[in-house]
C-alpha positions as CSV (number, residue, x, y, z in Angstrom):
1,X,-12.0,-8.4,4.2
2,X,-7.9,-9.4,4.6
3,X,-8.9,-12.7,2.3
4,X,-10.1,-10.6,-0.4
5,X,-7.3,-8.3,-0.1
6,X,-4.7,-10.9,-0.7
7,X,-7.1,-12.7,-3.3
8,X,-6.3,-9.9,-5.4
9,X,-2.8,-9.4,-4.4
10,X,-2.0,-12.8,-5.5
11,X,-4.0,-13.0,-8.7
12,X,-3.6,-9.2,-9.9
13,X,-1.6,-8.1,-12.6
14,X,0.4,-6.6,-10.1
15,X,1.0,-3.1,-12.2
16,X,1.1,-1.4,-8.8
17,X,3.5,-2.9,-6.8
18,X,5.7,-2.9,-10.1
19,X,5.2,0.9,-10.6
20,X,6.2,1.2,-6.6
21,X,9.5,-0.9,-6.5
22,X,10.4,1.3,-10.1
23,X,9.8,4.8,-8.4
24,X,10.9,3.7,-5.4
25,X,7.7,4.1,-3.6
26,X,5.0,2.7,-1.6
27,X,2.6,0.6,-3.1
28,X,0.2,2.0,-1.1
29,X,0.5,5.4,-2.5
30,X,0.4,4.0,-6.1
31,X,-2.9,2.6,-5.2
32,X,-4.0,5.2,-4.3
33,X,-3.3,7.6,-6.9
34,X,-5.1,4.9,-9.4
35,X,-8.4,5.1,-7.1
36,X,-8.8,9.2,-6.6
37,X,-7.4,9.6,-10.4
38,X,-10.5,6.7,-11.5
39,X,-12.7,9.1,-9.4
40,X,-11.6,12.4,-10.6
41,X,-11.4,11.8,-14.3
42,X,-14.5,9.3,-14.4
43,X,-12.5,6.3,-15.4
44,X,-9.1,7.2,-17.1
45,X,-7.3,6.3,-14.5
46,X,-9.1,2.8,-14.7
47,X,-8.6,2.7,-18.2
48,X,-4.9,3.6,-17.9
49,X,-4.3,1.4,-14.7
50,X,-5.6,-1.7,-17.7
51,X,-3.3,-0.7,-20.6
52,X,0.0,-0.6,-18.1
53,X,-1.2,-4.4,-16.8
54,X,-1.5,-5.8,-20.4
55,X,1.6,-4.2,-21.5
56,X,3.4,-5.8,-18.9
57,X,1.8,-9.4,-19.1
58,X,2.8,-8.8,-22.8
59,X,6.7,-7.6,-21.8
60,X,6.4,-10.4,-19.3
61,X,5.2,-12.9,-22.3
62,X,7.9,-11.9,-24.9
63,X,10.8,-11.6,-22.3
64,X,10.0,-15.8,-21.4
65,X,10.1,-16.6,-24.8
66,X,13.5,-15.6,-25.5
67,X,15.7,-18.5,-25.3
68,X,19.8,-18.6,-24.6
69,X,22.1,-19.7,-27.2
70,X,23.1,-22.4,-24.9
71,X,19.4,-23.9,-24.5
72,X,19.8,-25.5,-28.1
């Protein structure tokens, strides 16, 4: 069970533990609030937990393409 755990934890878009170290909270609790919200409201939290991980792979994306001035 512990490899699948950190299967995911090293190949996950990692929206949770970025959402923690912002609020300044476990990543544990983040979690979760995904799971019981995905249970509660029959998805939306599943849906919204998708659209935060492509926004940041985007943000992560356009942030690596910037280049210095110095780079040239």
């Amino acid at each position: 069970m512990l490899h699948i755990r950190y299967f995911f934890e090293r190949h996950g878009f990692s929206v949770c533990s970025r959402l923690a170290e912002l609020m300044g909270i476990r990543v544990k609790n983040v979690r979760i609030f995904f799971i019981y919200s995905s249970f509660f409201s029959i998805g939306i939290g599943f849906i919204f937990y998708l659209i935060l991980a492509f926004w940041l792979k985007i943000k992560d994306l356009i942030s690596t393409k910037k280049s210095s001035v110095f780079d040239l």
